[in-house]
N, C-alpha and C positions, 0 to 999 in steps of 0.2 A: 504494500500500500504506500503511494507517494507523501513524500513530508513535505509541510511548507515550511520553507527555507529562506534565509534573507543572509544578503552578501553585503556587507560595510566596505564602501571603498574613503579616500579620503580627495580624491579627486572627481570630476563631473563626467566621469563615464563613458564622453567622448572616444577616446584612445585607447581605453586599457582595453588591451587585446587579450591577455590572461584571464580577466577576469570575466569577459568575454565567455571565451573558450569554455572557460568552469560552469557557468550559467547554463550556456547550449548543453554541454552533456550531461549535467543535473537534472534539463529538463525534458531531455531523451529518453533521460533513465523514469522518465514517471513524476519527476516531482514538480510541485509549486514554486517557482523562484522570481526572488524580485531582489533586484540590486539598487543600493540606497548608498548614494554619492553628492555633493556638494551641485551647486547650481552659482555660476559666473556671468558679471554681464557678456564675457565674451562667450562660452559656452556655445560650441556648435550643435546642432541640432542632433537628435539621435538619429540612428536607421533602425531598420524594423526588424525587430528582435524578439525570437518565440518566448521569450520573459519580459515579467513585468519591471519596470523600471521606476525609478523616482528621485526627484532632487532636489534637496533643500535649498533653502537660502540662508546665509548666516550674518549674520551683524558684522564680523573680524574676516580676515582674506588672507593673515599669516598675524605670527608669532605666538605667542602664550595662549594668546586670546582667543584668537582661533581654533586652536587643538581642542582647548576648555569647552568652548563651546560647543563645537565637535560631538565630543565626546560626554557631552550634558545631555545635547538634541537626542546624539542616539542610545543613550540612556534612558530616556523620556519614551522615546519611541517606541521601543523593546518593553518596557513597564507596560506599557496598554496597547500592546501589539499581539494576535492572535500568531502563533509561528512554533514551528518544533524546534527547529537547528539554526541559531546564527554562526555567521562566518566574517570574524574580523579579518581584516586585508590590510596584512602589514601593523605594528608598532603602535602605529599614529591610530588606530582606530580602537586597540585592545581593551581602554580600560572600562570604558564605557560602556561594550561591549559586555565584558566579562562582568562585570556589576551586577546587567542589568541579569543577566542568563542565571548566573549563583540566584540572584533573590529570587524571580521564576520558578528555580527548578527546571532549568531548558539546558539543551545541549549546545554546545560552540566547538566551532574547526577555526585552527587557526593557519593563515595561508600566509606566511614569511616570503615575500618576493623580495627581499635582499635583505644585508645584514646589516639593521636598523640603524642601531650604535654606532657604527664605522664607518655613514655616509659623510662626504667629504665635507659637506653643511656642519656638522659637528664639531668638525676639527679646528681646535683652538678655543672651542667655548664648552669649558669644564663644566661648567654650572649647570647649562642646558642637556651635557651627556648624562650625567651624572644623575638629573630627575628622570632620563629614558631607559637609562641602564636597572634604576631602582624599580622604575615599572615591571620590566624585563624580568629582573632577580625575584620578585615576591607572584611573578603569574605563572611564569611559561613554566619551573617545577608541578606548576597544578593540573596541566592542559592533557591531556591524552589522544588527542587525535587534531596533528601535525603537519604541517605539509610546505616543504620551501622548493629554490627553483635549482638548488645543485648541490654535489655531494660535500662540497667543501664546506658550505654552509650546515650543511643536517650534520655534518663531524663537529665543526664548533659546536651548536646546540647540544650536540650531546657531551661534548668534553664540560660544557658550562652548568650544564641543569641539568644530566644523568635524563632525556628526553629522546624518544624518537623522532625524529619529521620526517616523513616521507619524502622520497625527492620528486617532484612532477618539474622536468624542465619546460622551459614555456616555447615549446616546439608550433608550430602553426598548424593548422588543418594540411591534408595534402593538396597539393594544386590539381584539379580532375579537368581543368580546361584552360584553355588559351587564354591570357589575360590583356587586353584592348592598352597599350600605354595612357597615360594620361597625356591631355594635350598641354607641352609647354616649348616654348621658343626656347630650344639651348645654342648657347652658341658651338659645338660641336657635338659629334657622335660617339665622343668617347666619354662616357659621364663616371666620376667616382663619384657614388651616393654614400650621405650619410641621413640614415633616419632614427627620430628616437630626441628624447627630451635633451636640450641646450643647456645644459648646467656642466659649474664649474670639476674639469677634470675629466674632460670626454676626450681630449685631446682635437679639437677643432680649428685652434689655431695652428699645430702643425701641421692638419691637412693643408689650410689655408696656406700656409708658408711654403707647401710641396711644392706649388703649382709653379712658381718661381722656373723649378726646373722640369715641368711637364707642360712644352710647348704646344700640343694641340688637344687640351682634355680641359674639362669643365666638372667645377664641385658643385653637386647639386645635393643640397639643406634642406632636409622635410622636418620638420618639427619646431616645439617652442618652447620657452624655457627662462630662465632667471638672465642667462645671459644672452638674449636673442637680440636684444638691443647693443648691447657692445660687441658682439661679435661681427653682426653689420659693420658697424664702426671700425670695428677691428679691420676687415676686407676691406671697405672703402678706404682704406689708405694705401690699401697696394697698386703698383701697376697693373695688375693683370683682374683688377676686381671684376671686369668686366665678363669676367668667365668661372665667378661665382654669383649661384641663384638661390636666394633664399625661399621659400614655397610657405614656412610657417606651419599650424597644424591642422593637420587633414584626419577626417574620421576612421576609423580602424575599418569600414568599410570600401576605403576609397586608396588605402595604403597600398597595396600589392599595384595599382595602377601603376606608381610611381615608381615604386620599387624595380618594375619591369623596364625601365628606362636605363640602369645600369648597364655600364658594363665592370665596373665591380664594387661592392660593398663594403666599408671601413666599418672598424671598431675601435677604437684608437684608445681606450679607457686609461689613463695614470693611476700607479699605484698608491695613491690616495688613502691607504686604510685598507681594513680586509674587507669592505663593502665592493670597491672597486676589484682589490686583489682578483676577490672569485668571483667576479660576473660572469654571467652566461646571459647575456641581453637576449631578449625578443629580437633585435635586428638581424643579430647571429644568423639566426633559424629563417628568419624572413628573407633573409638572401638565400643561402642555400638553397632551398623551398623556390623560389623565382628562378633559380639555375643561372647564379650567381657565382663569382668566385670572388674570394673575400681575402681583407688586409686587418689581420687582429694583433691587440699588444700581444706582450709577450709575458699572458698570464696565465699561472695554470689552468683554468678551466679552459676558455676561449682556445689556448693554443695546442690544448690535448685535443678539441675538436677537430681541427684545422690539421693536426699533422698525422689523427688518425685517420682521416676522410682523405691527406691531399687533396681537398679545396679551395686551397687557399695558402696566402704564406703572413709567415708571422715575421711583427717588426720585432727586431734585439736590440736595433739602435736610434734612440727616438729624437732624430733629427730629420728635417725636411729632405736632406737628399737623400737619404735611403729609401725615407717613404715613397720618393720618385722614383727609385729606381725600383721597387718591388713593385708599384701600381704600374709602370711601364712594362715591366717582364709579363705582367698580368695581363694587361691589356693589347699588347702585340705577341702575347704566345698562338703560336699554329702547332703545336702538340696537342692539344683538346686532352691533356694530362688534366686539366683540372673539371674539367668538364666531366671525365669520369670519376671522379671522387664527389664531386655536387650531385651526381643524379645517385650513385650509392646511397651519399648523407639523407638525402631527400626521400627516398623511400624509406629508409630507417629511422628519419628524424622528424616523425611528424606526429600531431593530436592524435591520428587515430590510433595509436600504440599505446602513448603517455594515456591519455584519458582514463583510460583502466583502471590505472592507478587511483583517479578521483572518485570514481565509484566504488572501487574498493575498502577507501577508507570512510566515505559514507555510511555505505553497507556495515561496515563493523561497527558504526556507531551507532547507527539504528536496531541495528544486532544487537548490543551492550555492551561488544566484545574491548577491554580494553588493555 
């Protein structure tokens, strides 16, 4: 028998593709689902999604105040809200969360899509870690059904708080058909994409700086972010800005359009923390998935992908002319060496395999099993 289920995001549901992804096979599997996200004046419109959806509006739009609030509203909500299972998404929505479900008597999954404490926003503001760390240490001991996006991350979890998480990476649906590009004026055919949130430690000024020494190719910038405004600025000073395109953010419906305009996909993340250390971004897989060949740091997750697939090459030396010369090797290769490591990855690295796994931890919690 299906449960109704409700997903806390902290963002306006636009873009998140994971979270996404969770909803559609929750409610494949039979159940009720409605995901409950923030609401912005910019806020794109949603698509049309076999779940229900919902978006607050809140007084605060960052810092203290915000989270507070947050985490009030869906506290509130949960108190007088009909539902079996919530699902806080990520850190930023847990405590609220977890309050309201304890005095209920309701069940909660928690879905860890990166490692909270060690995003690079953190670093340098003791005070601010320090209250997410404390959240962290007095809940996630309590939690019994776990779920993050890579192995590196569910080892910490469990070296910290004796916990399981399941690992669901945030792999894409499989591609079952041709995908129409999006229509945009580039100024060449050779495009290196970067898609995915503008914040600080993506490494986007050294793609930007590559270009310097890749005389006929074009950065093309899908997403938005804290620093989408000065990274503009950033480009606009160079000579060759003219052959970077910023696009801004596009709905998780409309993504793989763009994506299809590559010819090959960056990941370029700084070692920033162990948040960055172990990413395994949603772009990873989204290139892949497009039959992409892709340019990742040189981190363990990302570059264990990349060297077990041969899809792609990893940077070791994070200066603009190397990044040129491995996006050039990329982009004038006639070996189709990478091409058969991408359509490998791609059949192996997709939702229809992972998803199992979300059902399965479902099931054992509607089960009781824990």
């Amino acid at each position: 028998m299906g449960k109704r289920i409700f997903l806390f995001v902290s963002n306006d549901l636009a873009c998140d593709n994971r979270v996404n992804r969770v909803a559609v096979t929750l409610t494949n599997a039979g159940h009720e689902v409605t995901v409950i996200g923030r609401k912005l004046p910019q806020s794109l419109p949603l698509p049309n999604v076999p779940y229900q959806t919902k978006r607050m509006r809140f007084l605060f739009r960052k810092s203290f105040l915000f989270y507070a609030e947050m985490n009030l509203r869906y506290f509130l909500f949960l108190l007088f809200s009909r539902y079996d299972i919530a699902t806080a998404n990520d850190l930023d929505t847990l405590l609220g969360v977890y309050l309201a479900v304890k005095l209920r008597r309701k069940e909660i999954v928690y879905d860890s899509h990166e490692f909270f404490t060690e995003v690079p926003e953190l670093i340098g503001k003791p005070v601010k870690k320090s209250i997410w760390i404390s959240i962290e240490r007095h809940i996630l001991p309590k939690l019994h059904h776990c779920m993050t996006v890579c192995k590196s991350i569910s080892e910490e979890y469990r070296n910290l708080y004796n916990i399981n998480m399941q690992v669901v990476r945030n792999v894409p649906f499989r591609k079952t058909e041709e995908i129409v590009p999006a229509t945009v004026q580039l100024p060449s055919q050779n495009v290196i994409l970067y898609q995915g949130a503008l914040n600080v430690g993506r490494g986007l000024e050294l793609a930007i700086d590559s270009l310097e020494f890749l005389m006929d190719s074009c950065l093309l910038i899908v997403g938005d972010g804290d620093k989408f405004h000065e990274l503009k600025e950033y480009a606009r000073e160079k000579t060759w800005c003219d052959r970077i395109v910023f696009i801004g953010r596009v709905p998780f419906s409309d993504l793989a359009k763009y994506t299809a305009l590559a010819s090959v996909g960056i990941s370029l993340e700084e070692d920033l923390g162990k948040n960055y250390r172990f990413a395994l971004p949603n772009k990873l897989f989204d290139y892949i998935q497009a039959g992409k060949p892709v340019v990742v740091s040189n981190l363990p997750e990302m570059s264990e992908i990349v060297s077990s697939y041969k899809c792609g090459e990893i940077l070791k030396e994070r200066s603009p002319q190397v990044l040129a010369q491995l996006l050039e090797k990329i982009i004038c290769d006639e070996t189709m060496e990478y091409q058969k490591g991408y359509i490998r990855a791609s059949e192996e690295l997709c939702w229809e395999r992972e998803s199992a796994k979300v059902v399965g931890l479902y099931n054992e919690l509607i089960a009781g099993v824990h």
